[in-house]
C-alpha positions in Angstrom: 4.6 29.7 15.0 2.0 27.1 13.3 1.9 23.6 14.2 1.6 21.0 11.0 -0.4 18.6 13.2 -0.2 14.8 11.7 -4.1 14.5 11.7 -4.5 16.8 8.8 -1.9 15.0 6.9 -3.4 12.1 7.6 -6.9 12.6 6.9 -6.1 13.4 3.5 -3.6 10.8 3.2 -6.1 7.7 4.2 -9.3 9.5 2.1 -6.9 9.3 -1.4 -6.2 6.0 -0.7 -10.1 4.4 0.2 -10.6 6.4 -3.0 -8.0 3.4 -4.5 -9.1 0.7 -2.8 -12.6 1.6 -4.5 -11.1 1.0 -8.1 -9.3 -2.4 -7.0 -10.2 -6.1 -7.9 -8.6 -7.3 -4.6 -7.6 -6.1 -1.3 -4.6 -5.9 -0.2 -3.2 -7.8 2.7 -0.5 -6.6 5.4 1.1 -9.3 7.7 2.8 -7.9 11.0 5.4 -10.0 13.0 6.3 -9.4 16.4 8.5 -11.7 18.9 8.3 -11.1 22.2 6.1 -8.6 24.2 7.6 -5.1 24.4 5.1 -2.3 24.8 6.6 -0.3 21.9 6.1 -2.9 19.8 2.6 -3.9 21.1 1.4 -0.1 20.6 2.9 0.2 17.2 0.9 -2.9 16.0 -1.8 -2.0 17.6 -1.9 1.2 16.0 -0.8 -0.3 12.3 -3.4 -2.4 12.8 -6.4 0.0 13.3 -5.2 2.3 10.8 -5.4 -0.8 8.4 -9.2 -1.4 9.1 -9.9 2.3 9.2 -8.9 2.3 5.5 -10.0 -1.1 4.7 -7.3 -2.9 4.3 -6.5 -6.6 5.3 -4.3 -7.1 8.1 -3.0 -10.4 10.2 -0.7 -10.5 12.9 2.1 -13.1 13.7 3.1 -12.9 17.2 6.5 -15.6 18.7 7.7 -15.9 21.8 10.8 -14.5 22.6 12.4 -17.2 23.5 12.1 -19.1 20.0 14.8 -20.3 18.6 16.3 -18.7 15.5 16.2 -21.6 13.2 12.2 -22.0 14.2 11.7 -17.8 13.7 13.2 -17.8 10.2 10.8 -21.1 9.2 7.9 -19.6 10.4 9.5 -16.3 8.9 9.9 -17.5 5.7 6.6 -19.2 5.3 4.9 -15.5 5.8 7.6 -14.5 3.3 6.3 -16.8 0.5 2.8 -16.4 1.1 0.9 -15.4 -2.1 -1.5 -14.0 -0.6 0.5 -11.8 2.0 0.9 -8.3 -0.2 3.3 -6.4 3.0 5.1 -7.8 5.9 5.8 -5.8 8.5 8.5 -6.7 11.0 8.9 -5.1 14.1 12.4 -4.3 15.3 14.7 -4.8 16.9 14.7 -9.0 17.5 15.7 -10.4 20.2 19.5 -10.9 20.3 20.0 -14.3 19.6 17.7 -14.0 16.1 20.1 -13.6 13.4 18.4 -9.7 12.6 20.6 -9.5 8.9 19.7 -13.2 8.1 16.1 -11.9 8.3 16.4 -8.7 6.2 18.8 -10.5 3.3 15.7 -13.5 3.4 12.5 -10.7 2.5 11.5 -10.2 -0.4 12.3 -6.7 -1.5 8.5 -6.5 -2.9 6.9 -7.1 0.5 9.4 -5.1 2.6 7.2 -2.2 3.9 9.4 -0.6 6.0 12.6 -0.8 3.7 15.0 -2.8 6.0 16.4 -5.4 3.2 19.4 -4.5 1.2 17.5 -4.4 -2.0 15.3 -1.6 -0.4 18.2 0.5 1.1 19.8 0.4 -1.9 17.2 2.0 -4.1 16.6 4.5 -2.0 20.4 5.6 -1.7 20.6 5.2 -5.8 16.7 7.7 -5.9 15.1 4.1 -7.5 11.2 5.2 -6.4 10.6 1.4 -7.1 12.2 0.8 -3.7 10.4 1.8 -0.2 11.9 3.6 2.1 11.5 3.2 6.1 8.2 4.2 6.9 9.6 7.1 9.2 11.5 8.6 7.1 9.0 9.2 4.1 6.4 10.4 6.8 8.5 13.7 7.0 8.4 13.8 3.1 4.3 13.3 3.4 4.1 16.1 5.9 6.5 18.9 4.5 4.1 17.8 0.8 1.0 18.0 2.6 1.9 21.9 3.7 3.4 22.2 0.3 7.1 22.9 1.0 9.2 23.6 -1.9 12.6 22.2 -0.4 14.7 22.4 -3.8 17.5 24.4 -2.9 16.7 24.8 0.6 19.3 24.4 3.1 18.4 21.4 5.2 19.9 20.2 8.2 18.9 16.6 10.3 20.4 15.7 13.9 20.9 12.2 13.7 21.9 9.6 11.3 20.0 6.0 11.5 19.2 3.8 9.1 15.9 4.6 9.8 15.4 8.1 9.9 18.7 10.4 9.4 20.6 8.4 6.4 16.8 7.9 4.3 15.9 10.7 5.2 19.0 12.6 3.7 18.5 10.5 0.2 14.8 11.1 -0.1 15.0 14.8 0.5 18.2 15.1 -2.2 15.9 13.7 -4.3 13.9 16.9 -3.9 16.9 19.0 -4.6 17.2 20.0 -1.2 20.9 21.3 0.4 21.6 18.9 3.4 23.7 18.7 6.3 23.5 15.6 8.6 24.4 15.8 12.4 25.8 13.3 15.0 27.1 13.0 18.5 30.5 13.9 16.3 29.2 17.8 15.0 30.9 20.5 16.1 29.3 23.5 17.0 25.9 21.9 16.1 23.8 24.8 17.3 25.5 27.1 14.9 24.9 24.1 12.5 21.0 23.6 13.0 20.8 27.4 13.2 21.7 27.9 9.4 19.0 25.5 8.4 15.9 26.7 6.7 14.4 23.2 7.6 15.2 21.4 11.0 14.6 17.9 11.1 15.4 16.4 14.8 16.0 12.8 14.9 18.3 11.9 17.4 16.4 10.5 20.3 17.2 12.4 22.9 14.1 14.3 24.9 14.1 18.0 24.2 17.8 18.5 22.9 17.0 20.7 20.6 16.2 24.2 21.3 15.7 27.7 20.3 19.4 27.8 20.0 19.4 25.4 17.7 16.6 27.2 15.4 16.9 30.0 12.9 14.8 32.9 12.8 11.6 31.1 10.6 13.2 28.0 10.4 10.4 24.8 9.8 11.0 22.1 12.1 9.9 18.6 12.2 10.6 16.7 15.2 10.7 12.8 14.8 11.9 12.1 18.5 9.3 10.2 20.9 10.9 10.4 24.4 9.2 10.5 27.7 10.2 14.0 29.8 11.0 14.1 33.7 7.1 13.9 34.3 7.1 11.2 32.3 4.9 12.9 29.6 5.5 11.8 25.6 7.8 15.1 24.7 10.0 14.9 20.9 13.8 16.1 20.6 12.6 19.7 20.7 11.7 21.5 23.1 9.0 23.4 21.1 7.7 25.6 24.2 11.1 27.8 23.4 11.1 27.9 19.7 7.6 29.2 19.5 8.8 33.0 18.8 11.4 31.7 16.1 10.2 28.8 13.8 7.5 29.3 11.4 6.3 26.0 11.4 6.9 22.9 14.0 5.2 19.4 14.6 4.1 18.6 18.1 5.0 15.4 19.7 2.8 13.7 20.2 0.2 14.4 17.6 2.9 14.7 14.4 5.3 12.9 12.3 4.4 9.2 14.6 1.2 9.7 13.5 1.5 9.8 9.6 4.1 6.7 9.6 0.9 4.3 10.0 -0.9 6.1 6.5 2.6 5.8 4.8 2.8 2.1 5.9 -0.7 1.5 4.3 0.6 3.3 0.7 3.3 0.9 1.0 1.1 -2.3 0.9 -1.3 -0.5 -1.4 1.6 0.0 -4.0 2.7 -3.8 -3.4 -0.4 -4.8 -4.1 -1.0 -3.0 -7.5 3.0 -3.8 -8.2 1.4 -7.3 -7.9 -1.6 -7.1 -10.4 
């Protein structure tokens, strides 16, 4: 079995796009919103952040306290929202309960949404508008199976786990390369049979190791999305990839994979908003 490590992917991914940034008259500007302190949401900035200034894009952040109210969020919200000069906004999910979450997706504007949460976005991605942008997650497994130069049309493709984030995208974008697919839930029956007829595996279902080599057909590609911690407390994906290595052909690690590109598809995104806007 091969590994399609994220770095690869994203090496080539960030060099294309300083190659862009060379030919533009401005450069583009990502703002990131966070409320609150959780450490998810601190790393993934963090991480957003440097991978902004590696390429050489602009980047401010916008941190609340969780305890703002929700009419003072969505005026400080939609100030960001209207800024000229603010190319991508970034908002990192979920908010705290009492912030009205769907107020907040219906209010930005589809042309700064980098990580496709407002209507506008989901819908062009369900109808295959490529004007529209897609959750950031969900087109980093498009960016690796390109990289390695997967031909998915007609390819029988099965993903465990149906978000809004990952699974339902997910399904639309890869349809849109002519791909056969099959979504799973907590609902499937006989899911290993299921995943085991699929020439491409996608596991997205948040659940540490569930998936394993009976789950995988013989040469089957998988691409794990899942970040979990194990019993040891070690970073470990929805697959347990130490049994499939004598089946699949070709598997991302966790960590090291599909987490790794989101960041490089997150910069495209502001990249293409900003030349949308010139």
């Amino acid at each position: 079995m091969n590994l399609l490590k994220g770095a690869d992917v994203v090496n080539a991914m960030n060099q294309q796009m300083k190659d862009e940034l060379a030919t533009m008259s401005r450069i583009p500007r990502l703002a990131i919103i966070r409320v609150g302190e959780k450490p998810d949401d601190i790393s993934y900035e963090r991480g957003a952040m440097k991978r902004m200034e590696t390429i050489g894009l602009r980047c401010t952040t916008h941190t609340y306290p969780e305890d703002i109210t929700n009419e003072d969020f969505q005026k400080e919200f939609s100030i960001i929202n209207s800024d000229e000069d603010v190319d991508g906004i970034l908002l990192l999910c979920p908010l705290p309960k009492h912030i009205d979450q769907n107020a907040i997706e219906q209010m930005i504007d589809p042309a700064k949404d980098m990580d496709g949460i407002s209507p506008v976005n989901m819908a062009k991605v369900y109808a295959g508008d490529k004007t529209g942008y897609a959750p950031c997650t969900a087109e980093a497994v498009m960016e690796m199976l390109d990289f390695a130069n997967i031909d998915l049309t007609g390819k029988r493709v099965t993903i465990v786990g149906r978000s809004l984030v990952v699974g339902k995208p997910l399904s639309m974008l890869m349809i849109g390369k002519n791909a056969t697919i099959t979504v799973c839930h907590t609902r499937t029956k006989n899911m290993p049979e299921t995943c085991k007829n699929a020439e491409v595996l996608v596991a997205a279902a948040g659940r540490a190791k569930m998936l394993n080599a009976d789950y995988v057909g013989k040469d089957a590609i998988v691409i794990d999305v899942g970040i979990n911690m194990d019993e040891n407390f070690k970073l470990c994906g929805d697959v347990d990839i130490d049994t499939i290595t004598d089946v699949a052909s070709l598997a991302t690690p966790v960590p090291g994979g599909v987490g790794t590109v989101t960041t490089s598809v997150l910069a495209k995104h502001v990249m293409r908003a900003a030349k949308a806007k010139m």
